[in-house]
PDB file of N, H, CA, C and O in Angstrom:
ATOM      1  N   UNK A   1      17.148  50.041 -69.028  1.00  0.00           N
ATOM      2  CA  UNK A   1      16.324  49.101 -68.273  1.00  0.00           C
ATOM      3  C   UNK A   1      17.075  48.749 -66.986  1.00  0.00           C
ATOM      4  O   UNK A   1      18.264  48.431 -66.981  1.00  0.00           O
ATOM      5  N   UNK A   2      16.202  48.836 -65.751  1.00  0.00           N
ATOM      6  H   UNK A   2      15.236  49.095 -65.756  1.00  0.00           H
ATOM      7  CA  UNK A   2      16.927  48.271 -64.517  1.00  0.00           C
ATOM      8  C   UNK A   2      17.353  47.067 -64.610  1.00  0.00           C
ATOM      9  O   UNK A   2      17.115  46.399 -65.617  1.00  0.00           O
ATOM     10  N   UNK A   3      18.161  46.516 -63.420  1.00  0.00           N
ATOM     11  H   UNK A   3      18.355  47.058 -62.603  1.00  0.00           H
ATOM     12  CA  UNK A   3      18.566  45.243 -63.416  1.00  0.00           C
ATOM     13  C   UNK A   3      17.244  44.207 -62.894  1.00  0.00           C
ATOM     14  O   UNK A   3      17.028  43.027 -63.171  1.00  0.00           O
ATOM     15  N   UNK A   4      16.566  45.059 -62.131  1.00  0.00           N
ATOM     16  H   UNK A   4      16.742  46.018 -61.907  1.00  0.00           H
ATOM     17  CA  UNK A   4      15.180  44.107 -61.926  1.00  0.00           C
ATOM     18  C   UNK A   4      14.395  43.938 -62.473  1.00  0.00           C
ATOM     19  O   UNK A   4      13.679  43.002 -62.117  1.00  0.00           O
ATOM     20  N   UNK A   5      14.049  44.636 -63.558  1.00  0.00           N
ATOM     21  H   UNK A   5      14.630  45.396 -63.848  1.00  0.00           H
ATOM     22  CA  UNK A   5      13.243  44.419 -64.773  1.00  0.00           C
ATOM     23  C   UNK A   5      14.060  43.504 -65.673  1.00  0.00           C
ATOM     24  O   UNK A   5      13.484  42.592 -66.268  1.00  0.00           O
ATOM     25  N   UNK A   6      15.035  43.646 -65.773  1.00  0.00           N
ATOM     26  H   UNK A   6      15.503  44.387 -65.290  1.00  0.00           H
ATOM     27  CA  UNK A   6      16.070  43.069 -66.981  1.00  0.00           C
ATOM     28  C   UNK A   6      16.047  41.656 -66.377  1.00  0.00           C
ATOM     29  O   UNK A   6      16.413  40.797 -67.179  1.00  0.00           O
ATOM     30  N   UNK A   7      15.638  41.114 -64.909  1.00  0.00           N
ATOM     31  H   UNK A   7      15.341  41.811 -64.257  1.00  0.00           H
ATOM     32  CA  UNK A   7      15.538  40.024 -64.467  1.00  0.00           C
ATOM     33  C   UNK A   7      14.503  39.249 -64.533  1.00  0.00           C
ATOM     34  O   UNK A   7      14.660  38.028 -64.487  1.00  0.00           O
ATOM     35  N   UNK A   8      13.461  39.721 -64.634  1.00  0.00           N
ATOM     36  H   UNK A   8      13.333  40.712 -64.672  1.00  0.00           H
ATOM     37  CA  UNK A   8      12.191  39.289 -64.578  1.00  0.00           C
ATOM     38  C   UNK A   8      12.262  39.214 -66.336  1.00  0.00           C
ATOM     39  O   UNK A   8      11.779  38.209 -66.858  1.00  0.00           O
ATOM     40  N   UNK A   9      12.808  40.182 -67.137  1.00  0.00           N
ATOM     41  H   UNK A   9      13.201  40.998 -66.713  1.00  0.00           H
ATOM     42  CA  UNK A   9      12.239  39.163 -68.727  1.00  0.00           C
ATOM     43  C   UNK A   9      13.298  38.154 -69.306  1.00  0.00           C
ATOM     44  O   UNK A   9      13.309  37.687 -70.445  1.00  0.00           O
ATOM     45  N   UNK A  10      14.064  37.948 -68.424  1.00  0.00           N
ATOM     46  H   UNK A  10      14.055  38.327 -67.499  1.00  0.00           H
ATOM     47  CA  UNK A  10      14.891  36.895 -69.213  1.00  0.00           C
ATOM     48  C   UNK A  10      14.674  35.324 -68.000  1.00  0.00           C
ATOM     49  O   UNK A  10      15.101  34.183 -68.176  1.00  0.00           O
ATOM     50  N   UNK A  11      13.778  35.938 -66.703  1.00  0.00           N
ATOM     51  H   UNK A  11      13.431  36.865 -66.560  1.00  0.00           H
ATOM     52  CA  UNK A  11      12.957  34.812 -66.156  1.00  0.00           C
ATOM     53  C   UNK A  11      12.185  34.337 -67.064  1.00  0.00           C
ATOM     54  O   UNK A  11      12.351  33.210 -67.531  1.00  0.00           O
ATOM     55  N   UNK A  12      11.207  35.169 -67.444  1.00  0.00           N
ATOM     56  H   UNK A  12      11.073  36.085 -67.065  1.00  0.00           H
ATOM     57  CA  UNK A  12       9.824  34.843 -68.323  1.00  0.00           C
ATOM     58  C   UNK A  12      10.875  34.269 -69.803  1.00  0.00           C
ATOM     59  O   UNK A  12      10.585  33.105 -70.079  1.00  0.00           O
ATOM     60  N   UNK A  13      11.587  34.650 -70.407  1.00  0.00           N
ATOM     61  H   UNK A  13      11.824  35.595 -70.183  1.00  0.00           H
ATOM     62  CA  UNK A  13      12.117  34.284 -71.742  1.00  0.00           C
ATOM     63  C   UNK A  13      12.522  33.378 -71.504  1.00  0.00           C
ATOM     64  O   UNK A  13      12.544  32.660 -72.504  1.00  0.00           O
ATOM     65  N   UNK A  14      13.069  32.731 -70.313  1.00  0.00           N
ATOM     66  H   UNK A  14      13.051  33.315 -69.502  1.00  0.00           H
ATOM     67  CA  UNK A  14      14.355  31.418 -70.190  1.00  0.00           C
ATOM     68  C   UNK A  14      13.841  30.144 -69.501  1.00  0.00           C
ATOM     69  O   UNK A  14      14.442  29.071 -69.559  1.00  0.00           O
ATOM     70  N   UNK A  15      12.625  30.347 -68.811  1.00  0.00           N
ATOM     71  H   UNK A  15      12.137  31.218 -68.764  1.00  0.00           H
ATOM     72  CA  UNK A  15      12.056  29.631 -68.253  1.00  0.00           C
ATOM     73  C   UNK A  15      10.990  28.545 -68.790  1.00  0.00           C
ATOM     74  O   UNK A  15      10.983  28.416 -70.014  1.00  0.00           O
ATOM     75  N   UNK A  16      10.144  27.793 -68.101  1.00  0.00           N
ATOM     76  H   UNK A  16      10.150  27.897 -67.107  1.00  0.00           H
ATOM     77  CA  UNK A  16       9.407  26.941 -68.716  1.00  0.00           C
ATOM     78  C   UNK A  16       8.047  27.891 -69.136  1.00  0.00           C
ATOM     79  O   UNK A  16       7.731  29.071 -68.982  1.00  0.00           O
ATOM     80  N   UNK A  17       7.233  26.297 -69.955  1.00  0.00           N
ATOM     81  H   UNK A  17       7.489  25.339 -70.081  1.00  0.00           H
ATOM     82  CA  UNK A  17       6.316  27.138 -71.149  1.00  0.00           C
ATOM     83  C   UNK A  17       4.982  27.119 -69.934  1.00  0.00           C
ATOM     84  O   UNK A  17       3.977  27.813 -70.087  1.00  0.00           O
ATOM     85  N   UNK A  18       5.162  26.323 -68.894  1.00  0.00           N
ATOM     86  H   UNK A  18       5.978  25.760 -68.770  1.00  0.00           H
ATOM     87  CA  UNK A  18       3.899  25.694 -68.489  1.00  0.00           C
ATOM     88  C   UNK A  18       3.981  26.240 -66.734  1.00  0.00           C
ATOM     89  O   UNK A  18       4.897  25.724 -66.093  1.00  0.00           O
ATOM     90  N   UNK A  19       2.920  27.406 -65.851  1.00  0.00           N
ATOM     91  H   UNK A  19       2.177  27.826 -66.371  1.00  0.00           H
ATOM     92  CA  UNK A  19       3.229  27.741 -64.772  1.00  0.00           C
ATOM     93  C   UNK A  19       1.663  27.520 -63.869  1.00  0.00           C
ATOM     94  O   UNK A  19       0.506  27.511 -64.289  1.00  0.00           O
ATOM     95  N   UNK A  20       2.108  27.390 -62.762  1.00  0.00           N
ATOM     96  H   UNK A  20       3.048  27.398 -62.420  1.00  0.00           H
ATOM     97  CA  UNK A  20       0.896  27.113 -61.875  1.00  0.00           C
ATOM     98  C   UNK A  20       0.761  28.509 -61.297  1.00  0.00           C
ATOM     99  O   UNK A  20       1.809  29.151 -61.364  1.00  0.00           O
ATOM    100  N   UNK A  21      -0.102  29.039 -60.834  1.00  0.00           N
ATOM    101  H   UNK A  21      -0.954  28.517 -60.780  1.00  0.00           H
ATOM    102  CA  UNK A  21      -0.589  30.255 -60.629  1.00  0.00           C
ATOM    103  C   UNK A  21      -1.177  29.951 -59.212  1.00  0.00           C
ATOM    104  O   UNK A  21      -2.407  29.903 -59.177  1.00  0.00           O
ATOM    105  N   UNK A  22      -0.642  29.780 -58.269  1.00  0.00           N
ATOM    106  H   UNK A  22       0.357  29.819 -58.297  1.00  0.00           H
ATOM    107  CA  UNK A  22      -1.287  29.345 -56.723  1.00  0.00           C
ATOM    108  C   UNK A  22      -2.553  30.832 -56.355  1.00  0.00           C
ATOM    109  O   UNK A  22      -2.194  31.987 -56.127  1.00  0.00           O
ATOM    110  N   UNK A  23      -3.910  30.375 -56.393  1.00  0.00           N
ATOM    111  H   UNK A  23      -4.202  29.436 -56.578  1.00  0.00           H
ATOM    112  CA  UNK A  23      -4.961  31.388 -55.530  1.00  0.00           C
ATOM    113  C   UNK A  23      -5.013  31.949 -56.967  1.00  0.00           C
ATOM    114  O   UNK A  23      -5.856  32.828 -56.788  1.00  0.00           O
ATOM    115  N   UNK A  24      -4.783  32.007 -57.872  1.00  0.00           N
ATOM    116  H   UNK A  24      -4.099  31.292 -58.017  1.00  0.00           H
ATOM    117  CA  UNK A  24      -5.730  32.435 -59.124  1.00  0.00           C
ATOM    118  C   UNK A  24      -6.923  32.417 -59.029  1.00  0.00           C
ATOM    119  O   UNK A  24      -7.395  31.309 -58.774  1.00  0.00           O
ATOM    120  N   UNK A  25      -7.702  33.342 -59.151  1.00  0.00           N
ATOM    121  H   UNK A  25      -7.319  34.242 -59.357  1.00  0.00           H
ATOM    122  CA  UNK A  25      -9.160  33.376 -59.534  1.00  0.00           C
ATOM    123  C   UNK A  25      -9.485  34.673 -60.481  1.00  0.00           C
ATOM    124  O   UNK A  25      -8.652  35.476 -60.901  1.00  0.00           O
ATOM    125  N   UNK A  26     -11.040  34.686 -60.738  1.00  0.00           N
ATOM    126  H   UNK A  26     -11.717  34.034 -60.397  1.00  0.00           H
ATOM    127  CA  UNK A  26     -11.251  35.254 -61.806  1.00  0.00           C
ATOM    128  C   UNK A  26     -11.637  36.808 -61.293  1.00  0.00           C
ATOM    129  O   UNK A  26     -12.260  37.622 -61.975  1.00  0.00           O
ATOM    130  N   UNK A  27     -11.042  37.070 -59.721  1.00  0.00           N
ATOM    131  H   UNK A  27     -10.536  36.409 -59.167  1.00  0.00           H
ATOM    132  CA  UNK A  27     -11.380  38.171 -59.230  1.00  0.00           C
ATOM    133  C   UNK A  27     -10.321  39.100 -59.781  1.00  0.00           C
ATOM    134  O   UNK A  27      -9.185  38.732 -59.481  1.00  0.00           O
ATOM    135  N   UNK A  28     -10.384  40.253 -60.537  1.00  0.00           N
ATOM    136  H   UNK A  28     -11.307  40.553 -60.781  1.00  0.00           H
ATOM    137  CA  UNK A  28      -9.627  40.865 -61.391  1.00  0.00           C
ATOM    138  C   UNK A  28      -8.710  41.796 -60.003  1.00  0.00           C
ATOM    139  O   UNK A  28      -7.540  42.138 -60.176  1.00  0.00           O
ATOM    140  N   UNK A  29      -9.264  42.022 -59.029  1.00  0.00           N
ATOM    141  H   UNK A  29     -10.215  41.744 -58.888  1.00  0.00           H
ATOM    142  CA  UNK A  29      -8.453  42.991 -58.060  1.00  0.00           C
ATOM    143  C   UNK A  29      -7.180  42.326 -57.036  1.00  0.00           C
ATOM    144  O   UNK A  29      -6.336  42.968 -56.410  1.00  0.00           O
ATOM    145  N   UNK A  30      -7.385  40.599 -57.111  1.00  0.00           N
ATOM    146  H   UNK A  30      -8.071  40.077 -57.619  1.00  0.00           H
ATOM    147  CA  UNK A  30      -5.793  40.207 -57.194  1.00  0.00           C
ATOM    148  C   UNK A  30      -4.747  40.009 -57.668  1.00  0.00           C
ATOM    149  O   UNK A  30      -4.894  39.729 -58.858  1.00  0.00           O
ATOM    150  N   UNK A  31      -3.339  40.000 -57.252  1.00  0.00           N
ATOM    151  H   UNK A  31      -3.220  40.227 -56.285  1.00  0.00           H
ATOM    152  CA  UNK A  31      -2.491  39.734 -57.801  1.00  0.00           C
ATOM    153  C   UNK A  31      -2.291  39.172 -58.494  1.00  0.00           C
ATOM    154  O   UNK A  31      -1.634  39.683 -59.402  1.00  0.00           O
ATOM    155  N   UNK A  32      -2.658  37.782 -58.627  1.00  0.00           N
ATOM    156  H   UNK A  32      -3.191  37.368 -57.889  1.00  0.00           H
ATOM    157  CA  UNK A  32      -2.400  36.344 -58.790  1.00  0.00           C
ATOM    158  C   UNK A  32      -2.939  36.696 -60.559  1.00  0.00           C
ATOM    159  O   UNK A  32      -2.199  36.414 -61.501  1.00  0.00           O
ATOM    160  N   UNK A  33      -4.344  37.351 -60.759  1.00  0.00           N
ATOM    161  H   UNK A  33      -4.945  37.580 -59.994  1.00  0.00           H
ATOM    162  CA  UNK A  33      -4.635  37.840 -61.874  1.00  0.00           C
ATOM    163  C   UNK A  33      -4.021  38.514 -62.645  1.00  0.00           C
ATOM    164  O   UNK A  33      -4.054  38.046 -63.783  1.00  0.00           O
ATOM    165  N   UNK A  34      -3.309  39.667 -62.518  1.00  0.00           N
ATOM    166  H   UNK A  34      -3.282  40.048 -61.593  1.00  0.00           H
ATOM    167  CA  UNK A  34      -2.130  40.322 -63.446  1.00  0.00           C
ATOM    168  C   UNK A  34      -0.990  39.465 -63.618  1.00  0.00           C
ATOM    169  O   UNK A  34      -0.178  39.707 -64.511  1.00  0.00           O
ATOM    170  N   UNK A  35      -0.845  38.412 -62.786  1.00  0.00           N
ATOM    171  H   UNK A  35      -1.504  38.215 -62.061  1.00  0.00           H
ATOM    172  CA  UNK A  35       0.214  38.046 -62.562  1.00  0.00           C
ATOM    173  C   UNK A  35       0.551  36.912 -64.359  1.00  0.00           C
ATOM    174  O   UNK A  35       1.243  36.777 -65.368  1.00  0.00           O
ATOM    175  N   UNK A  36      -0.365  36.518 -63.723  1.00  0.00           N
ATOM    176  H   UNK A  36      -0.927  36.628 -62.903  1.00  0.00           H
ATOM    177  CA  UNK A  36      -1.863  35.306 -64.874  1.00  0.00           C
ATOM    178  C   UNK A  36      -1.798  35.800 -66.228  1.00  0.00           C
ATOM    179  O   UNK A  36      -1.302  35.061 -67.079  1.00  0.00           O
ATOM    180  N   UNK A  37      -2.279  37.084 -66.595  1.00  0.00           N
ATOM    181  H   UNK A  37      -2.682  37.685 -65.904  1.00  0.00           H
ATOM    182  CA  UNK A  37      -1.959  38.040 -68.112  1.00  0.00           C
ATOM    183  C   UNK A  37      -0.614  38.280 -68.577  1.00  0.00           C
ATOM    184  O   UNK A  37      -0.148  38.141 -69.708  1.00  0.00           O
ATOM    185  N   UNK A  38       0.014  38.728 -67.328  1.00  0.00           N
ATOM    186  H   UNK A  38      -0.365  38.841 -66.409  1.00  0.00           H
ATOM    187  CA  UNK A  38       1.832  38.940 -67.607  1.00  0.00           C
ATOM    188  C   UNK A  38       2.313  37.617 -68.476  1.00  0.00           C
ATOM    189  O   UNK A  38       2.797  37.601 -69.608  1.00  0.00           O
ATOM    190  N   UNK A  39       2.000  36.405 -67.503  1.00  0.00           N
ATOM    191  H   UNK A  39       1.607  36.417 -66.584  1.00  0.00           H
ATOM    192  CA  UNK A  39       2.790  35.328 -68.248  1.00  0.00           C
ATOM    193  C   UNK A  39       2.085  35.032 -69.684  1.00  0.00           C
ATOM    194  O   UNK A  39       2.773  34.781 -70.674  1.00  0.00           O
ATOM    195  N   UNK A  40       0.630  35.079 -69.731  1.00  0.00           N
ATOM    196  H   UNK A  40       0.071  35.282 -68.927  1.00  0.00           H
ATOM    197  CA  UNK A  40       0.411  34.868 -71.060  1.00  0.00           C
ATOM    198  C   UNK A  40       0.961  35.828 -72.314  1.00  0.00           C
ATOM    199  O   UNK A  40       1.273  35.536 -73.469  1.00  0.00           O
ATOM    200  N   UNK A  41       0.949  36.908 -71.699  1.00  0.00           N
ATOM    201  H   UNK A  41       0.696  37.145 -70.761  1.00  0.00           H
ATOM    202  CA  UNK A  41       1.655  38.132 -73.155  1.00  0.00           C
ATOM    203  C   UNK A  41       2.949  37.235 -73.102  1.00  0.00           C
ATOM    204  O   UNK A  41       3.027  36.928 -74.291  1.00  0.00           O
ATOM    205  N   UNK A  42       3.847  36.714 -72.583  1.00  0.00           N
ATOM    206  H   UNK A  42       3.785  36.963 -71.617  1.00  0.00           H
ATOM    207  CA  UNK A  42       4.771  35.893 -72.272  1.00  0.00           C
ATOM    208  C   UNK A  42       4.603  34.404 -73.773  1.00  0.00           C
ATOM    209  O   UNK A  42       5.452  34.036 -74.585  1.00  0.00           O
ATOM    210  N   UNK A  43       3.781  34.132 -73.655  1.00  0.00           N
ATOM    211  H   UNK A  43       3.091  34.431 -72.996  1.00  0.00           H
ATOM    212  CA  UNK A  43       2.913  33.012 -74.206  1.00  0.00           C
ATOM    213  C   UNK A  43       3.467  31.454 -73.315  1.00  0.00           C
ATOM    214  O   UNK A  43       3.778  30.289 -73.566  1.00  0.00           O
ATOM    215  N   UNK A  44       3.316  32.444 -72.100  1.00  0.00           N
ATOM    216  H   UNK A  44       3.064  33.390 -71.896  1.00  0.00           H
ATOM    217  CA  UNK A  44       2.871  30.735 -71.032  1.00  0.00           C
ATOM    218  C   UNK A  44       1.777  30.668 -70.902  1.00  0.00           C
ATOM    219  O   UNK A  44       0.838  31.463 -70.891  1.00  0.00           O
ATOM    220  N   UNK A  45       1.976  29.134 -70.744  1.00  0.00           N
ATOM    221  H   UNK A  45       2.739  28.488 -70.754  1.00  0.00           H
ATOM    222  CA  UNK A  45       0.298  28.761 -70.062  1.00  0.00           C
ATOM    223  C   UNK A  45       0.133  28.415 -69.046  1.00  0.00           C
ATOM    224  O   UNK A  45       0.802  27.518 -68.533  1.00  0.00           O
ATOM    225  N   UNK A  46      -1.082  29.215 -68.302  1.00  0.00           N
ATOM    226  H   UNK A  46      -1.626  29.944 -68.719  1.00  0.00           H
ATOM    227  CA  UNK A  46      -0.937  29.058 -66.678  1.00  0.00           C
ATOM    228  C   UNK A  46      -2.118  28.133 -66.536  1.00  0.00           C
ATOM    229  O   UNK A  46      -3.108  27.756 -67.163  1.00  0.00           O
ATOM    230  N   UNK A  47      -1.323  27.916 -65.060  1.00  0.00           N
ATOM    231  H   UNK A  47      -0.519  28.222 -64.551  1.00  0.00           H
ATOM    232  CA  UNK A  47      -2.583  26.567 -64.664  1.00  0.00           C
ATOM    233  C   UNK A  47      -3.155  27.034 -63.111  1.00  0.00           C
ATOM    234  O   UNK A  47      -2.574  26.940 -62.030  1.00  0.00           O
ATOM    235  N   UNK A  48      -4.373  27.514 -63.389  1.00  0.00           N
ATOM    236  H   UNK A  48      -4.845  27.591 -64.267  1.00  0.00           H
ATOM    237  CA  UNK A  48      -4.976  28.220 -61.719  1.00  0.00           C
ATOM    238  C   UNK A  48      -4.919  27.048 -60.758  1.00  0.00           C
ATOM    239  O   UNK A  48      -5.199  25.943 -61.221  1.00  0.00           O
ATOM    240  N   UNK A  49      -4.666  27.127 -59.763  1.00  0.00           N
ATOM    241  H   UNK A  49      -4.439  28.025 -59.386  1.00  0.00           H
ATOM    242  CA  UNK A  49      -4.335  26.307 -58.310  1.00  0.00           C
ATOM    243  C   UNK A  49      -5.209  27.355 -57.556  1.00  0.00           C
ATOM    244  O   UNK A  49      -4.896  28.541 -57.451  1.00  0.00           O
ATOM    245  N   UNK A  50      -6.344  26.785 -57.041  1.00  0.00           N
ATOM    246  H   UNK A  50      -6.597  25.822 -57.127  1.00  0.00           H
ATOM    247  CA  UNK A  50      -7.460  27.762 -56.344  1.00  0.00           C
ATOM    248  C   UNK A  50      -8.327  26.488 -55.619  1.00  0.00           C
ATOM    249  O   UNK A  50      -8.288  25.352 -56.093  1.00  0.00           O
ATOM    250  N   UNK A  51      -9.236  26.884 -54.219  1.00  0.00           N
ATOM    251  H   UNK A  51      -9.268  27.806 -53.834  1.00  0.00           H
ATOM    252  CA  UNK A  51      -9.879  25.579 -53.825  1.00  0.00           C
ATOM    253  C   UNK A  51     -11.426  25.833 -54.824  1.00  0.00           C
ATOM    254  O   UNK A  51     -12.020  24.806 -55.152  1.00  0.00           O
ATOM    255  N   UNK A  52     -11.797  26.691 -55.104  1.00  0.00           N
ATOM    256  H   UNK A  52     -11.314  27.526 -54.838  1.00  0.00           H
ATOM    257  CA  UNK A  52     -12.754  26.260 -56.261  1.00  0.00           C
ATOM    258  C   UNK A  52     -12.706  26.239 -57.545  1.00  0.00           C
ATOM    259  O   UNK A  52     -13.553  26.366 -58.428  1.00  0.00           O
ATOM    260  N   UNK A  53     -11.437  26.035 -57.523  1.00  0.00           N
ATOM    261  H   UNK A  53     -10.748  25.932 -56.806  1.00  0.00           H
ATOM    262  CA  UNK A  53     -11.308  25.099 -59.366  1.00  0.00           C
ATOM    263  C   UNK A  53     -11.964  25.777 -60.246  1.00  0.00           C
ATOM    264  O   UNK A  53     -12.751  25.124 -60.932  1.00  0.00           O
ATOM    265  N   UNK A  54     -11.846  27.407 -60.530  1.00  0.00           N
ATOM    266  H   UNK A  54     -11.206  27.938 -59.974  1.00  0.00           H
ATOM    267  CA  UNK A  54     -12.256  27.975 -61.567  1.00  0.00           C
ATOM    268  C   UNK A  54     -11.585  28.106 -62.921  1.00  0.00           C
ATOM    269  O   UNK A  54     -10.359  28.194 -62.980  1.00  0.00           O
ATOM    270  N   UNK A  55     -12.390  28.123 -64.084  1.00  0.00           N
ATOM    271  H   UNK A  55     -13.386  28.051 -64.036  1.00  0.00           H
ATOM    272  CA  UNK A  55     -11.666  28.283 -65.057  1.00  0.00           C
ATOM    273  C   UNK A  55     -10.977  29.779 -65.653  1.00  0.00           C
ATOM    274  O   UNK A  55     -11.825  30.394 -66.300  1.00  0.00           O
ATOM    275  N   UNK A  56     -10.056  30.275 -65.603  1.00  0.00           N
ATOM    276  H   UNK A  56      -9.367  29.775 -65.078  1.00  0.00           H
ATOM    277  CA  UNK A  56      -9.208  31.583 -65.723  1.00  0.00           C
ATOM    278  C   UNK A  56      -8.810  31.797 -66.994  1.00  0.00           C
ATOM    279  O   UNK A  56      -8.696  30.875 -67.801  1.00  0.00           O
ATOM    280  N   UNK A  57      -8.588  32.927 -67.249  1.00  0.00           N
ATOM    281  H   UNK A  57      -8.680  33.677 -66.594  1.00  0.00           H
ATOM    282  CA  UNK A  57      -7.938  32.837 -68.352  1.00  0.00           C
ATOM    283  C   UNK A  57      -8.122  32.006 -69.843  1.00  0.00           C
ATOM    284  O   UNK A  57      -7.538  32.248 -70.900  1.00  0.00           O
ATOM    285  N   UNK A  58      -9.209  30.867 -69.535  1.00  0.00           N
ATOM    286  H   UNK A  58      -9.683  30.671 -68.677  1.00  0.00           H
ATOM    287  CA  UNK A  58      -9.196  29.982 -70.645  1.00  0.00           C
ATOM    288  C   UNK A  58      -8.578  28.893 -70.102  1.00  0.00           C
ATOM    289  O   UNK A  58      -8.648  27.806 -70.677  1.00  0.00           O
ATOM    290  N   UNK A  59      -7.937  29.039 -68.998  1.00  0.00           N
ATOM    291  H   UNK A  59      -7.880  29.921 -68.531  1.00  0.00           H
ATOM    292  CA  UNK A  59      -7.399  27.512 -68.767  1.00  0.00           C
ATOM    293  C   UNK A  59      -8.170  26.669 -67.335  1.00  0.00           C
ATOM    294  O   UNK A  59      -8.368  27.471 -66.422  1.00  0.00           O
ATOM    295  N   UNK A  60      -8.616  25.238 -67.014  1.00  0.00           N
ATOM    296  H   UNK A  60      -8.455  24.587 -67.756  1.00  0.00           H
ATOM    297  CA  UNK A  60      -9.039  25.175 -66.337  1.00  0.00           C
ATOM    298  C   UNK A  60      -8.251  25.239 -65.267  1.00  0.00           C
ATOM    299  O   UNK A  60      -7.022  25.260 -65.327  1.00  0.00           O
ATOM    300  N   UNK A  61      -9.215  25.287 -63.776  1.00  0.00           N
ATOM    301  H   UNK A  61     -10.214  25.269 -63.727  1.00  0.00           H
ATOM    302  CA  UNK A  61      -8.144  25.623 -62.116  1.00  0.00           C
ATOM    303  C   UNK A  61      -8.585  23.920 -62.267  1.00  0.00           C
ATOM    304  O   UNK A  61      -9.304  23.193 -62.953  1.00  0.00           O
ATOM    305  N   UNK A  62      -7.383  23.842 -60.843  1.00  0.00           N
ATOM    306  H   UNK A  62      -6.799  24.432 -60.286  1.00  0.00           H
ATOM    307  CA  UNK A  62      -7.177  22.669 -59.986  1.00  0.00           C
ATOM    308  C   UNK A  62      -7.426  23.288 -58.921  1.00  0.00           C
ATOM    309  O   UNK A  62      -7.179  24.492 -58.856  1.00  0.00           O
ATOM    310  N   UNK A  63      -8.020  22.539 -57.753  1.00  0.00           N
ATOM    311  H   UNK A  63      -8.221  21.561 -57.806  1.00  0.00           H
ATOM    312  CA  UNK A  63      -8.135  22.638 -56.682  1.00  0.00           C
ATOM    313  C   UNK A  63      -6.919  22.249 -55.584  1.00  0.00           C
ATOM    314  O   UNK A  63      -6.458  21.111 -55.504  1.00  0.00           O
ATOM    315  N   UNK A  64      -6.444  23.458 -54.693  1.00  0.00           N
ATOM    316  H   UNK A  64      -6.820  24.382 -54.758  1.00  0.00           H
ATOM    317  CA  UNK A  64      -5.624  23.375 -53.544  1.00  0.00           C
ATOM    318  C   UNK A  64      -6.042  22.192 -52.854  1.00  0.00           C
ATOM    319  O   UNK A  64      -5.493  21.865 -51.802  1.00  0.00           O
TER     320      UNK A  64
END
């Protein structure tokens, strides 16, 4: 395993349970969306930060 991969899972392992997801939406062709699944296989729970406050993932957005 690289060192940049090997960084990113002991981010996700060491870090908090609870992440804000800035521009989350339920449009599957952004980032912010894989980004959103990654942490849940993780078993965080993300919180969408979007200006129309959609619900993602199962969790509700807040508005920017």
């Amino acid at each position: 395993m690289d060192n940049e991969t090997e960084t990113i899972r002991r981010i996700l392992q060491d870090s908090g349970d609870t992440w804000a997801v800035v521009g989350l939406s339920n449009n599957r062709s952004r980032a912010a969306f894989g980004v959103a699944q990654v942490l849940q296989r993780f078993g965080k729970r993300v919180v969408p930060v979007h200006p129309k406050a959609e619900t993602v993932h199962g969790e509700q957005g807040y508005a920017s």
